[in-house]
C-alpha positions as CSV (number, residue, x, y, z in Angstrom):
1,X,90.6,-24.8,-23.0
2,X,89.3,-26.5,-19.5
3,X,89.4,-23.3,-17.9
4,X,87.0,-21.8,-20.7
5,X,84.6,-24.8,-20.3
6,X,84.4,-24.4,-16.9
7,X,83.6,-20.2,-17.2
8,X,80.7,-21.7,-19.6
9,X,79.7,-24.3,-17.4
10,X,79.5,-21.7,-14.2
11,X,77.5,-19.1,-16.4
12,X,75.1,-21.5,-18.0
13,X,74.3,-22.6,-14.2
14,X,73.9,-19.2,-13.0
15,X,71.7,-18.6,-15.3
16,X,69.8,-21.5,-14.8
17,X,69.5,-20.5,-10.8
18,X,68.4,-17.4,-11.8
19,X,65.3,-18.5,-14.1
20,X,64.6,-20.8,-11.1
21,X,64.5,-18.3,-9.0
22,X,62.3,-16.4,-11.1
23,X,59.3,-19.0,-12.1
24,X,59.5,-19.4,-8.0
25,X,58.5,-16.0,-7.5
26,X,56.0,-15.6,-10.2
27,X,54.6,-19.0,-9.0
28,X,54.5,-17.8,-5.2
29,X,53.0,-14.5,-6.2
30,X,50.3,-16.0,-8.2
31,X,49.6,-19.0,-5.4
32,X,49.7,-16.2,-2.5
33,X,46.9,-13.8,-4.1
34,X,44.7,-17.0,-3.9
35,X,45.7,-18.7,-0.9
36,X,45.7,-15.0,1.0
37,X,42.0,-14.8,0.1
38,X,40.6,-17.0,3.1
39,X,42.6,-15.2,5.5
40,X,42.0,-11.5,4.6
41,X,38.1,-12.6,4.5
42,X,38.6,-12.8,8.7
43,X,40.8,-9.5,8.5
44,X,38.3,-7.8,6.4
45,X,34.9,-8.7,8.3
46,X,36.9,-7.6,11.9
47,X,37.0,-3.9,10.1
48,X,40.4,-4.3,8.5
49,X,40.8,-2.4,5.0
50,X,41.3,-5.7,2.3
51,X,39.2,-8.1,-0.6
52,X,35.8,-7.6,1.4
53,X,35.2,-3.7,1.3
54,X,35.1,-4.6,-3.0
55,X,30.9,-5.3,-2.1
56,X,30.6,-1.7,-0.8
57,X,32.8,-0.1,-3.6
58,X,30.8,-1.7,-5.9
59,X,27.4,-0.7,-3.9
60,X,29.6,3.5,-3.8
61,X,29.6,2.7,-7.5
62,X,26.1,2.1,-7.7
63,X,24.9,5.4,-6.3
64,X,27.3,7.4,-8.3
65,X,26.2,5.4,-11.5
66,X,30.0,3.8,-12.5
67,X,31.7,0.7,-11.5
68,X,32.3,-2.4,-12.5
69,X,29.7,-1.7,-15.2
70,X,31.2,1.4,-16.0
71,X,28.9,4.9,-16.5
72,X,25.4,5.0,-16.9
73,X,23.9,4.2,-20.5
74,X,20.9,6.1,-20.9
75,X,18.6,3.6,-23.0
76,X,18.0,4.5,-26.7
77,X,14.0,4.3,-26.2
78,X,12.9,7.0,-23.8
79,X,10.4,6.4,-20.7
80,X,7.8,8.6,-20.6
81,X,5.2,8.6,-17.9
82,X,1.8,9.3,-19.5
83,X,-1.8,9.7,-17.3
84,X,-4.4,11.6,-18.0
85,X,-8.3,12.2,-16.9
86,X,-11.2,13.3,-18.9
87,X,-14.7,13.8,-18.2
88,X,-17.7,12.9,-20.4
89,X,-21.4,13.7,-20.3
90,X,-23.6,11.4,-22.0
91,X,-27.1,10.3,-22.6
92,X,-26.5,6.8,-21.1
93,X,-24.1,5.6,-19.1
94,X,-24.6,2.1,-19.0
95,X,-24.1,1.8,-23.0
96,X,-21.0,4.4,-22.8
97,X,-19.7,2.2,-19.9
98,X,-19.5,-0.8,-22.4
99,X,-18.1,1.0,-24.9
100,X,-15.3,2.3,-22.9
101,X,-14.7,-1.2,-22.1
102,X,-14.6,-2.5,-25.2
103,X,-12.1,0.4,-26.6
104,X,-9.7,-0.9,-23.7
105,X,-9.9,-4.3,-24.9
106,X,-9.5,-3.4,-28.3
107,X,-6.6,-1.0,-28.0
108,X,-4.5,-4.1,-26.2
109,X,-5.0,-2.3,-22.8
110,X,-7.5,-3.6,-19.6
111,X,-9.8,-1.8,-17.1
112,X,-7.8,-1.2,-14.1
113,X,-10.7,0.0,-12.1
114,X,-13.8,1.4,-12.2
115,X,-16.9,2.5,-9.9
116,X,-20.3,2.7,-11.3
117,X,-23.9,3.0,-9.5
118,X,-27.0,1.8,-10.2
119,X,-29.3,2.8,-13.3
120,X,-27.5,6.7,-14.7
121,X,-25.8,7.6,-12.3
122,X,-21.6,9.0,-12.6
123,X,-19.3,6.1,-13.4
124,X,-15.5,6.3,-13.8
125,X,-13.0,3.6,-14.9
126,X,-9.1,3.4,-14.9
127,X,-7.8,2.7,-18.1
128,X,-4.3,0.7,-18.4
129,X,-3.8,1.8,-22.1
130,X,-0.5,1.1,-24.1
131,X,1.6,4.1,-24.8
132,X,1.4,4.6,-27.8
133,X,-2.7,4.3,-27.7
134,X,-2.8,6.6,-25.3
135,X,-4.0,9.8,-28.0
136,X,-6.5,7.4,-29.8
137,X,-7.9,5.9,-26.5
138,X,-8.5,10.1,-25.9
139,X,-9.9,10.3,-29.2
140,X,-12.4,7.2,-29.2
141,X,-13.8,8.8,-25.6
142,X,-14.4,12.1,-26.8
143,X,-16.0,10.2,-30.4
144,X,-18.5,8.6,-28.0
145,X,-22.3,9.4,-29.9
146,X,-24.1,12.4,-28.0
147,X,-21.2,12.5,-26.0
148,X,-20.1,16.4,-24.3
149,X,-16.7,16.7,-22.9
150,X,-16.9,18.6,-20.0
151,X,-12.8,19.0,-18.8
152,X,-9.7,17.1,-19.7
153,X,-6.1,17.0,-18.7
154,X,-3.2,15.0,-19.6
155,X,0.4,15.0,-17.6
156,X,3.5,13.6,-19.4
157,X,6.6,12.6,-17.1
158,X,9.9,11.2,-18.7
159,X,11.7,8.5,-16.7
160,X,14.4,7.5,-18.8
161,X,17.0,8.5,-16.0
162,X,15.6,7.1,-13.2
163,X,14.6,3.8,-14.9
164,X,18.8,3.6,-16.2
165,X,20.1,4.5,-12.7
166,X,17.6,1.9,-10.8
167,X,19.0,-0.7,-13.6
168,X,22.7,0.3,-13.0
169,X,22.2,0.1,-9.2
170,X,20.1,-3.3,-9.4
171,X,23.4,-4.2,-11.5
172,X,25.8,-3.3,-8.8
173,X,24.1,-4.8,-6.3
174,X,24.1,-8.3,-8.0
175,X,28.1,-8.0,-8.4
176,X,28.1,-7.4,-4.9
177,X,26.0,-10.4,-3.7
178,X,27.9,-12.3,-6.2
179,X,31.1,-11.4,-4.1
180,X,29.5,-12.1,-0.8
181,X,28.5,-15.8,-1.8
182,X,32.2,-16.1,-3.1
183,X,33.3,-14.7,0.4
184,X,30.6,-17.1,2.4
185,X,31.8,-20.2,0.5
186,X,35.3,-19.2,1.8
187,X,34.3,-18.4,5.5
188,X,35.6,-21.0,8.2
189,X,35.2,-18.9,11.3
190,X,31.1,-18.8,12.5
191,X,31.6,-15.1,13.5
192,X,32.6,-14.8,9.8
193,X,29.7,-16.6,8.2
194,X,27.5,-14.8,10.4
195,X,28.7,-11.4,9.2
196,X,28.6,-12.4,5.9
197,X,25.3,-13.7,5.8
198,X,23.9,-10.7,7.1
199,X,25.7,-8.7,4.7
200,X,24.5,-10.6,2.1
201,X,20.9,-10.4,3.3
202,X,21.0,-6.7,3.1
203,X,22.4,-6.8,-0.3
204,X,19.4,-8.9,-1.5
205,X,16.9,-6.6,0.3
206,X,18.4,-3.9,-1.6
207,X,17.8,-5.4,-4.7
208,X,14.7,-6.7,-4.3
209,X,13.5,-2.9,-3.5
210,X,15.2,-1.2,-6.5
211,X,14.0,-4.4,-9.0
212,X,10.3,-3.5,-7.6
213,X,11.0,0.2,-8.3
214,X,12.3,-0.4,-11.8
215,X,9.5,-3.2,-12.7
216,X,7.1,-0.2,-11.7
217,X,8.4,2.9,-13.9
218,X,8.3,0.3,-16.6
219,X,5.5,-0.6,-16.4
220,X,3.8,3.2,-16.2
221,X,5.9,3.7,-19.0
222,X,4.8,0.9,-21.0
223,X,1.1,1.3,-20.0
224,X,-0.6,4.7,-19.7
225,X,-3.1,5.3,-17.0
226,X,-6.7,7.0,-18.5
227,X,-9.1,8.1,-16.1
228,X,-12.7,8.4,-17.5
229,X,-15.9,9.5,-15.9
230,X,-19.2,9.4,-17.5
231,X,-21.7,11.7,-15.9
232,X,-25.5,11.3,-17.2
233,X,-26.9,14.0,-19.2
234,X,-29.5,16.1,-17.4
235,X,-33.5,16.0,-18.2
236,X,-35.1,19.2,-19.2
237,X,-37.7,19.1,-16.2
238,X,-34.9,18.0,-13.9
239,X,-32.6,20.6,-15.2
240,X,-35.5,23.6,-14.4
241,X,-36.2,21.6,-11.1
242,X,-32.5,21.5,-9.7
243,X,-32.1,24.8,-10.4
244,X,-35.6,26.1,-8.5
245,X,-34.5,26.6,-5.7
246,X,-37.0,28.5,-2.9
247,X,-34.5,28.7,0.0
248,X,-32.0,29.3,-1.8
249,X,-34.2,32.5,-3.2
250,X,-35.7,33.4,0.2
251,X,-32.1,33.6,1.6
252,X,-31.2,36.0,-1.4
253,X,-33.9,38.4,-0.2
254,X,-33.0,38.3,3.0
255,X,-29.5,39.0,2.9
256,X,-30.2,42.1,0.1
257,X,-32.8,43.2,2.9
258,X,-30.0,43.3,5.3
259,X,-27.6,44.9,3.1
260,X,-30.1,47.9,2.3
261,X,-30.5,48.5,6.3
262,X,-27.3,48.5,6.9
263,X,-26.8,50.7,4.2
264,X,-29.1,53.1,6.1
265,X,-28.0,52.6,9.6
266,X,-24.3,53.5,8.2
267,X,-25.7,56.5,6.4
268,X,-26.9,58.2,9.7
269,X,-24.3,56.8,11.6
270,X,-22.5,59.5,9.4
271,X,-24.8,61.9,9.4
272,X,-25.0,62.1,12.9
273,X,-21.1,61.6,13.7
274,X,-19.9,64.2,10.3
275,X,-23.2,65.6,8.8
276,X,-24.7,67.6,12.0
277,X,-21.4,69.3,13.2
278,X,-20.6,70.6,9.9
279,X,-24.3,72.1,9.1
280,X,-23.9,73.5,13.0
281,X,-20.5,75.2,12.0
282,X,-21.7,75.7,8.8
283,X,-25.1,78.1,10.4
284,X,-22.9,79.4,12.8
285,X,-20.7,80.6,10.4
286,X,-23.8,82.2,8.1
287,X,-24.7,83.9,11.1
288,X,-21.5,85.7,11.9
289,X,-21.3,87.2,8.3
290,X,-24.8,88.2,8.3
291,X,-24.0,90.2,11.6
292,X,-20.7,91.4,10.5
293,X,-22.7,92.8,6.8
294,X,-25.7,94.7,9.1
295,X,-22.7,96.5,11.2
296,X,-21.3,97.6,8.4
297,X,-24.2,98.9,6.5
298,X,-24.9,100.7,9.7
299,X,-21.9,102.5,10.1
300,X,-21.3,103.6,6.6
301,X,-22.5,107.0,5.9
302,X,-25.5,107.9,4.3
303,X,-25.0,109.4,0.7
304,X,-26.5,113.2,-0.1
305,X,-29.2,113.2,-2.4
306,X,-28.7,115.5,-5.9
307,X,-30.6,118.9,-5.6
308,X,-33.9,118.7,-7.8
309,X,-33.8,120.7,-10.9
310,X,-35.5,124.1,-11.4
C-alpha cells in the first residue's frame, strides 16, 4: 500500500514538473518576441533581414494595391473627370459676363478665372461647376438672349482607379510611418535613430505627395471645369469694313497675273522643246511621200486610149 502511494506521489510530481516546464516555455516565448524587438531594430537598420523591412513590405504592398489593408476596393460612387469649353457670340459682353457669373454662383460653383478687356471686347471665364451641374451650367450658356454658339466640346475622364490606388497607397504609407515611430521610440543607438528618422522622413514625404494627388482628382471630380468665352457680335458696317480688304485684293491680281504668264512661258517652253521637232519630222516626213507618189506616177505606164467609133 506505501509502495502504491509513493508510484502516485512520483507521477503526480512529474507531472507537475512537466506543466512547469511548460508555462516556462510559453512564458519565455511570449517575453522573448518582445524583449528581441530592441535588439533586431540595430540588426535590421545595419541591413540584416528582421522586424524593420515590415515598413517596406507594407510600402511593396502599397504599389501592388494589397497589404495590411488587403486588395484594392474600388469606391461604389465613380470619379469622373468632367471639362469642357464652349464659345459664345453675343450682343454684349459686359451683361453676358454678369450673367455667366451669376449662373456659377447660383449653380453652387465659383469663377475660377477669367480675362475680360475693356468695353466689347472677347472675355473668357473658368467655371468651377459641381458635377452634376455641369450639363445645365452648358445649357444656361447656350440659353443666353441673342446668344450664337460658335463651337463647343466636352471631355469626360473616369478616375475611380487612380483615386482608390492613391487612397490604398496613402494607407500603406501611414502603417508604415506608424511602424517607424514604434521603431524610433525603441532606438538606443544614435546611428539607429538617425536611420530611422530619415526613413521616417521619406515615408511622410511620400504621403504628403500622394495625399496632394488624391485631394486633387477629388476635387476635379467633385467640381467640373467650364471654360466660356464670349466674343462680341460684329456691326453690319464693321462686318463689310473687315472684310474690304484692298491689299489683300491687289495681291489676288497679282499673283493670278503671275500664274497666267507662267502659264504661257511653260506653254512655249514646250512648244519649243516638243512642238517644233515633231512639225520638223512631221514636214519632213510629208515631203518624202510626196516624192515617193511623183516617182511612182512617173514610172507607171501610160494606158492606150479606146479607138473612136465609126
Amino acid at each position: 500500500m506505501d509502495q502504491l502511494n509513493r508510484r502516485r506521489r512520483g507521477g503526480r510530481r512529474i507531472l507537475g514538473a512537466l506543466a512547469a516546464a511548460a508555462l516556462v516555455v510559453i512564458v519565455a516565448s511570449c517575453g522573448g518576441g518582445s524583449a528581441g524587438a530592441p535588439a533586431q531594430v540595430g540588426q535590421d537598420l545595419q541591413g540584416k533581414p528582421g522586424a524593420a523591412a515590415a515598413p517596406s513590405g507594407a510600402a511593396e504592398g502599397s504599389r501592388t494595391g494589397s497589404g495590411a489593408n488587403g486588395p484594392l476596393a474600388i469606391p461604389a460612387d465613380q470619379k469622373i473627370v468632367k471639362t469642357g469649353e464652349i464659345t459664345v457670340q453675343v450682343p454684349n459682353v459686359a451683361s453676358a459676363l454678369s450673367t455667366v457669373r451669376t449662373m456659377a454662383v447660383e449653380l453652387g460653383g465659383y469663377v475660377g478665372g477669367a480675362q475680360a478687356g475693356t468695353l466689347d471686347d472677347a472675355a473668357t471665364l473658368t467655371l468651377r461647376i459641381p458635377a452634376d451641374e455641369f450639363d445645365d451650367a452648358i445649357a444656361r450658356v447656350q440659353e443666353i438672349k441673342s446668344s450664337k454658339v460658335l463651337s463647343q466640346s466636352q471631355h469626360e475622364e473616369d478616375v475611380t482607379a487612380a483615386v482608390a490606388d492613391l487612397d490604398a497607397r496613402v494607407k500603406n504609407l501611414q502603417a508604415s510611418e506608424t511602424q517607424y515611430r514604434d521603431l524610433l521610440a525603441k532606438a538606443q543607438k544614435i546611428e539607429d535613430i538617425l536611420s530611422v528618422q530619415s526613413r521616417l522622413d521619406d515615408v511622410r514625404g511620400q504621403i504628403e505627395q500622394l495625399s496632394a494627388q488624391l485631394k486633387t482628382l477629388n476635387n476635379q471630380a467633385d467640381l467640373s471645369t467650364l471654360t466660356v468665352t464670349l466674343q462680341p457680335t460684329p456691326k453690319p458696317i464693321e462686318a463689310a469694313s473687315a472684310d474690304f480688304d484692298p491689299g489683300a485684293a491687289v495681291d489676288a491680281a497679282v499673283g493670278a497675273l503671275l500664274q497666267v504668264g507662267q502659264g504661257l512661258v511653260i506653254a512655249a517652253i514646250w512648244v519649243g522643246i516638243v512642238g517644233i521637232p515633231m512639225a520638223i519630222a512631221l514636214g519632213i516626213l510629208v515631203l518624202v511621200l510626196m516624192r515617193l507618189g511623183l516617182l511612182a506616177r512617173r514610172r507607171s505606164p501610160a494606158t492606150p486610149e479606146p479607138p473612136a467609133a465609126a
